[in-house]
Structures are given as C-alpha cells and as structure tokens.
BARO-57428 format. One record per residue: residue number from 1; x, y, z of N, C-alpha, C in turn. Coordinates in nm, 2 decimals, decimal comma. Example, Ala and Ser with C-alpha at 12.3 -4.5 7.8 and 13.67 -1.06 7.14 Angstrom:
BEGIN
<pt 1; <1,32; -0,57; 0,78>; <1,23; -0,45; 0,78>; <1,32; -0,33; 0,78>>
<pt 2; <1,28; -0,22; 0,71>; <1,37; -0,11; 0,71>; <1,29; 0,00; 0,79>>
This chain:
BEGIN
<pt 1; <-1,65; 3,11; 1,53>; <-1,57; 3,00; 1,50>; <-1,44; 2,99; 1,59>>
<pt 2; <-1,41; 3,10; 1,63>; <-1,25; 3,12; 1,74>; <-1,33; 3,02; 1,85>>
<pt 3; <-1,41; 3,03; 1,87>; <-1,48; 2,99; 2,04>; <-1,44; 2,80; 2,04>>
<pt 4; <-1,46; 2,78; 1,86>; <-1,40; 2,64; 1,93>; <-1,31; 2,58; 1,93>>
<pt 5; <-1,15; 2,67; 1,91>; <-1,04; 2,60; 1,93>; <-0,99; 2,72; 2,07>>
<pt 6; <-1,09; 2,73; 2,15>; <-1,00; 2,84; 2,27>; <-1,03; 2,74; 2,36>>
<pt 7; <-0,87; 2,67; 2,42>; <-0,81; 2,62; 2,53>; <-0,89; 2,61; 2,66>>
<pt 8; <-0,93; 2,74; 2,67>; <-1,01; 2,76; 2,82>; <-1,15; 2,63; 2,80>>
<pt 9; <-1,23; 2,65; 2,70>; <-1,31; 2,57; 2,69>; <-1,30; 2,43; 2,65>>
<pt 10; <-1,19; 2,40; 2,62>; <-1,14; 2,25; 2,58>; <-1,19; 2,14; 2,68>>
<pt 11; <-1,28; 2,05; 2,60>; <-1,31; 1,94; 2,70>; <-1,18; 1,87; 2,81>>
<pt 12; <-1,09; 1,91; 2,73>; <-0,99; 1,84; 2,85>; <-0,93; 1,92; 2,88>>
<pt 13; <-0,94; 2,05; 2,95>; <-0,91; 2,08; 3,03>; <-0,80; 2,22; 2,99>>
<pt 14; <-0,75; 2,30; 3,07>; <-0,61; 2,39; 2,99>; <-0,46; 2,28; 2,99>>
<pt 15; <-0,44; 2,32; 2,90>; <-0,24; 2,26; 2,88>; <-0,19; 2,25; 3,00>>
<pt 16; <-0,12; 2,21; 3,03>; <-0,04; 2,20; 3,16>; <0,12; 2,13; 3,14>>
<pt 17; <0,22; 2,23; 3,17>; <0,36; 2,19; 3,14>; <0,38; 2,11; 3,23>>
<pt 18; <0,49; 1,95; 3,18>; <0,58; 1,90; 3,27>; <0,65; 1,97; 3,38>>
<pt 19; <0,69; 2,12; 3,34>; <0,81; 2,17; 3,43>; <0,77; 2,24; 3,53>>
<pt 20; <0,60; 2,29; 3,53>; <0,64; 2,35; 3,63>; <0,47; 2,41; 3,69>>
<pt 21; <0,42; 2,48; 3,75>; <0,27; 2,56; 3,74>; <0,29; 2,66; 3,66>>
<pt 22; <0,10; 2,67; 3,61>; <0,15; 2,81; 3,50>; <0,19; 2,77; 3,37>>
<pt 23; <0,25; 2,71; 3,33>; <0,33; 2,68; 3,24>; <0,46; 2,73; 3,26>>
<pt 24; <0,49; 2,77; 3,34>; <0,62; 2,83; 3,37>; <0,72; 2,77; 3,41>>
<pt 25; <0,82; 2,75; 3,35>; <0,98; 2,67; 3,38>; <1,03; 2,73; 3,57>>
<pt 26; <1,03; 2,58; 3,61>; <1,07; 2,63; 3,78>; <1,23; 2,65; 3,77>>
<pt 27; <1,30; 2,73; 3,88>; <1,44; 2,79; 3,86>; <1,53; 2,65; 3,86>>
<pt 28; <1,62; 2,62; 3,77>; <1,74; 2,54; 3,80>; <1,72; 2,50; 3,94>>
<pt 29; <1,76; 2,31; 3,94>; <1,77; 2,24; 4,05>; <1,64; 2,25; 4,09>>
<pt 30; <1,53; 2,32; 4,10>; <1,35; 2,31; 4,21>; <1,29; 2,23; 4,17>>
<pt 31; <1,27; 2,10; 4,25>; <1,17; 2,04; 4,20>; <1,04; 2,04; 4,18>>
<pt 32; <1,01; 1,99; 4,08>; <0,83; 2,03; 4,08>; <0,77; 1,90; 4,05>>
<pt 33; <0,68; 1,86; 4,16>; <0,59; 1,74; 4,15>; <0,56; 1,67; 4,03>>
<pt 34; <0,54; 1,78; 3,93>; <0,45; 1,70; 3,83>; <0,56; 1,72; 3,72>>
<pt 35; <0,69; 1,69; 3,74>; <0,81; 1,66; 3,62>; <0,81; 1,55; 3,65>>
<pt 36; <0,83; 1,45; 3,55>; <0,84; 1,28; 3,53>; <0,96; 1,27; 3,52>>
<pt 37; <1,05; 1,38; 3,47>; <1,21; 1,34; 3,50>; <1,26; 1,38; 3,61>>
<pt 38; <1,23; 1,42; 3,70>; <1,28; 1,41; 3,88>; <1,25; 1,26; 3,91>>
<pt 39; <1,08; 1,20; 3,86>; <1,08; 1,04; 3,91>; <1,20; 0,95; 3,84>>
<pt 40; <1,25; 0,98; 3,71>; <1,33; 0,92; 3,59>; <1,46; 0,92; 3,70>>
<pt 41; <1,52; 1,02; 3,78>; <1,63; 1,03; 3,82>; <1,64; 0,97; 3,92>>
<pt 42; <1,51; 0,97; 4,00>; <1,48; 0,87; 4,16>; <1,53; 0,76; 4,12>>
<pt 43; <1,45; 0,71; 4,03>; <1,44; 0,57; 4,00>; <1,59; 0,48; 3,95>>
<pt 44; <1,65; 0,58; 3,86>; <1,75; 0,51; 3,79>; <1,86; 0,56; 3,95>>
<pt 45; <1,83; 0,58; 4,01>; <1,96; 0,61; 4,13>; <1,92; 0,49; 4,19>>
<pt 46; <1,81; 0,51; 4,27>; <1,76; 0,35; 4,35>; <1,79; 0,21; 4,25>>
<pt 47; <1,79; 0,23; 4,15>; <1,86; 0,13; 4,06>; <1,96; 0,10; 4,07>>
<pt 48; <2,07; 0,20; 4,02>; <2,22; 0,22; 4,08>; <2,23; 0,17; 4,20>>
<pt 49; <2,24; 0,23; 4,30>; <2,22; 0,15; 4,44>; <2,20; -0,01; 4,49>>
<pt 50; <2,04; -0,01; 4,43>; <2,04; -0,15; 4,45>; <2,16; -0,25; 4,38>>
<pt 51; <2,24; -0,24; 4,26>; <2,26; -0,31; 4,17>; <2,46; -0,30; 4,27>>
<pt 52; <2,48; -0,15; 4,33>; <2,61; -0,13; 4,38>; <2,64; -0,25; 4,46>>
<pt 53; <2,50; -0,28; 4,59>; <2,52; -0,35; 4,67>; <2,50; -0,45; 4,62>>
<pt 54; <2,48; -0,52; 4,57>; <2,44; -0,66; 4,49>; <2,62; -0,69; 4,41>>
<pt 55; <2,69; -0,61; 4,34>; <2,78; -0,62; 4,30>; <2,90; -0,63; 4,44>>
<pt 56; <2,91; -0,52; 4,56>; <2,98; -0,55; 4,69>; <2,97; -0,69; 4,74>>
<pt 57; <2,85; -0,73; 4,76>; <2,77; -0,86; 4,82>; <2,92; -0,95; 4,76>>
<pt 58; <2,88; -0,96; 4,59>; <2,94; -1,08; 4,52>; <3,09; -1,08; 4,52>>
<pt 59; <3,11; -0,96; 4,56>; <3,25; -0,92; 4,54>; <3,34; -0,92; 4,70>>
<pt 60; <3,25; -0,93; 4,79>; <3,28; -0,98; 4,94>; <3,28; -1,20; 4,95>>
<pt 61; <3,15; -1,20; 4,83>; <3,18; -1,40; 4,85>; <3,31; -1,43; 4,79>>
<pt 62; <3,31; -1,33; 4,68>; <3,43; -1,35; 4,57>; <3,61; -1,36; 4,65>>
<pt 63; <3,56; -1,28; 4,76>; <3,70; -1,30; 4,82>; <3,68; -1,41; 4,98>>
<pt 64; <3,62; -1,44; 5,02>; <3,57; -1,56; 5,06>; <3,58; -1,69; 5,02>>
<pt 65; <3,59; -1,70; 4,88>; <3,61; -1,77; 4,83>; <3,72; -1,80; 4,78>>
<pt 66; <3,87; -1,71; 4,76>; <3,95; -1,69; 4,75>; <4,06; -1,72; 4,86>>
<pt 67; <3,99; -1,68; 5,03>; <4,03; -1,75; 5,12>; <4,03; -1,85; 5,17>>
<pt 68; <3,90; -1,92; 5,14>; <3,91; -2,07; 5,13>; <3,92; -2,16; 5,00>>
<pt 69; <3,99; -2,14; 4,92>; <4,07; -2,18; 4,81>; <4,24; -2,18; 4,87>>
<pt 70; <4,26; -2,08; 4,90>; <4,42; -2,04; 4,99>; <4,42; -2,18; 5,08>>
<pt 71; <4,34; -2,20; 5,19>; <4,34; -2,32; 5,27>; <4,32; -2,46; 5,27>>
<pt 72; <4,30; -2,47; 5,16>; <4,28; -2,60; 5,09>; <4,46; -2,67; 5,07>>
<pt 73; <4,46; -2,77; 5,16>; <4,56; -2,88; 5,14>; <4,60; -2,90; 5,01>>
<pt 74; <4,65; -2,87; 4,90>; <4,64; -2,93; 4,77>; <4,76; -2,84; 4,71>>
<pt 75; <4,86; -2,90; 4,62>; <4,98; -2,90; 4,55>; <4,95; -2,91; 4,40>>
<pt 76; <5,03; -2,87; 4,34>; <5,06; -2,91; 4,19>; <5,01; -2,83; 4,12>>
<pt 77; <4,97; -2,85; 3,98>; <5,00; -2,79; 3,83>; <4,82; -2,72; 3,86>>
<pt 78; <4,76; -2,82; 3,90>; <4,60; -2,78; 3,92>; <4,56; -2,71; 4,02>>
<pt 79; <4,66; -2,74; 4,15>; <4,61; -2,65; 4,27>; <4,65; -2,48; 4,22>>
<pt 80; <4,78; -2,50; 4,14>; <4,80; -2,32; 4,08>; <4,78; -2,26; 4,00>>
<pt 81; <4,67; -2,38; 3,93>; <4,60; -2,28; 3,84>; <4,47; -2,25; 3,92>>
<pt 82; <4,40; -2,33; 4,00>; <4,32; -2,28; 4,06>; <4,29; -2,18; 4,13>>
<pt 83; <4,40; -2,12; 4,22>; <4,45; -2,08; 4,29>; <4,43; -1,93; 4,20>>
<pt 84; <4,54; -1,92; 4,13>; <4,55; -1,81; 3,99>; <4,41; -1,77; 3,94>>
<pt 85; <4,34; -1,87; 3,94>; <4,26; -1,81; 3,85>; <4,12; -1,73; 3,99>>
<pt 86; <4,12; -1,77; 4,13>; <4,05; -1,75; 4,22>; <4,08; -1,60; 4,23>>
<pt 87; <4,23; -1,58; 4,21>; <4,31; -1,45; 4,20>; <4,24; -1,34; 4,10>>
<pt 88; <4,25; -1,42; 3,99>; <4,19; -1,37; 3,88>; <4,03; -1,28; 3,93>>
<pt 89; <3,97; -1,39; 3,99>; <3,82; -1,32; 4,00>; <3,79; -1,21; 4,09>>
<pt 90; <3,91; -1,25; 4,19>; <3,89; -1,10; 4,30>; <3,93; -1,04; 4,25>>
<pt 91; <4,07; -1,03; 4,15>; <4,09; -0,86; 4,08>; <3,94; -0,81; 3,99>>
<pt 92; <3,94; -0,91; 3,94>; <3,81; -0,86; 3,85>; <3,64; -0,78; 3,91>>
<pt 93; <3,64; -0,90; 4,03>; <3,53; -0,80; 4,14>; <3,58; -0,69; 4,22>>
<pt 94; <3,68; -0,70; 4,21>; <3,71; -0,56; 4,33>; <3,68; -0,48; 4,19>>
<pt 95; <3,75; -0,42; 4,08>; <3,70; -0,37; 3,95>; <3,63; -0,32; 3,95>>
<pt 96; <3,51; -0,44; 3,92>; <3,34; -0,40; 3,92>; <3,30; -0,37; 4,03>>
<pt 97; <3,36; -0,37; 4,12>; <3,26; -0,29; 4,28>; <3,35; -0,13; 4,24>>
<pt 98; <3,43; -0,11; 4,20>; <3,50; 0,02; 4,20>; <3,42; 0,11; 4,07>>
<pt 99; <3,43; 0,00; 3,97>; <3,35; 0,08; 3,86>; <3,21; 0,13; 3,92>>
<pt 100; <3,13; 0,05; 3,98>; <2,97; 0,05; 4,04>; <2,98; 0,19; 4,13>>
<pt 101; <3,09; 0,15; 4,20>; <3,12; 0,30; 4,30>; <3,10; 0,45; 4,29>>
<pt 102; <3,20; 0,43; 4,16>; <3,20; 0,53; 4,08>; <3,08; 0,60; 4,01>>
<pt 103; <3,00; 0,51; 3,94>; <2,91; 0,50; 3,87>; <2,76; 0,59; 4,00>>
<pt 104; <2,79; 0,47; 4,06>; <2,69; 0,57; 4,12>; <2,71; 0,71; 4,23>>
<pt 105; <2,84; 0,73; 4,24>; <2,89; 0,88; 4,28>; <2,86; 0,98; 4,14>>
<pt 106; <2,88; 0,94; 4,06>; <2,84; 1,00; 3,93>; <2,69; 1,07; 3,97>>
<pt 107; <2,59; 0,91; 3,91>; <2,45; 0,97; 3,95>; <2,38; 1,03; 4,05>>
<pt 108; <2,46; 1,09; 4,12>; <2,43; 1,12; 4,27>; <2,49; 1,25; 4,30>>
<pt 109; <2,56; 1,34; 4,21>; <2,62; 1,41; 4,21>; <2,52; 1,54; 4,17>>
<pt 110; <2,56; 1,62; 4,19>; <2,44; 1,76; 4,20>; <2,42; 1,75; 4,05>>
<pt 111; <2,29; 1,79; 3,98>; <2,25; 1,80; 3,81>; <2,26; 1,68; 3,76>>
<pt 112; <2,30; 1,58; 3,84>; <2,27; 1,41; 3,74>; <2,11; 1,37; 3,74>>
C-alpha cells in the first residue's frame, strides 16, 4: 500500500521547489531560473521604466507648453489665469516625474 503514495513513482513526476534544485532554498540574492518571482521583479521594473519615461515625455510637452503659452501676445484677467494655471501644470509634472523617479530607484535598489 506505501508503493502508492511514494513520490518517486508519481505519474507526474517528483515535487520540484520554486526556489531552487533539489528542493533546496538558493543563497540570498542567487537567482534561480525556475522562481516566478525573479520574472514578477523583471517585469514590474520594465513596467516602472516604461511608465517613468512616458511620465518625463509628458512632463517635457508640459513645459513646452508652458513656453509657448509665455509667448503668446495676450493681456488681461484670462491671459493670467491662463498663464497661472500652465504654471500650475508644470509644478504638478515636474512632481510626478520626481515621484516616478523615486519610485523606480526604489524598485531597482538591491532586494526589491
């Protein structure tokens, strides 16, 4: 009766750990091919990344846009709010390009 719950004979095959060969946990920091959380960290960094430069991108029109708002001929109660509020959006993008910065020096940092 033992013979038919022993592993070795299991139609599918012996157990095999996420972490490591063997079943054996690989040392702190060593990657091992067949852990899905080494791909989980790839991935969500190349995410990070993509998403940093996409946020720069908007945050370089953002102020482009701000310098040709500055050059525009125009006076009065509407040219300074306009103006103000163009202000408004570069403080707010430089921000989120700083937060994104951050964010992804974080995930990029040794053990993230």
């Amino acid at each position: 009766m033992n013979s038919l719950f022993n592993q070795q004979t299991s139609p599918f095959g012996p157990a095999v750990s996420p972490f490591g060969v063997n079943n054996a946990m690989p040392p702190f920091a060593v990657s091992s091919p067949t852990c899905a959380c080494h791909t989980v960290v790839a991935n969500g960094r190349t995410l990070l990344d993509v998403h940093e430069r996409s946020i720069r991108t908007a945050c370089d029109r953002t102020d482009a846009a701000q310098q040709a708002g500055a050059s525009i001929s125009w006076q009065g109660g509407a040219a300074s709010m306009f103006r103000q509020r163009l202000n408004d959006c570069v403080s707010d993008a430089r921000s989120t390009a700083e937060a994104a910065r951050q964010t992804r020096r974080l995930a990029w940092q040794a053990g993230a």
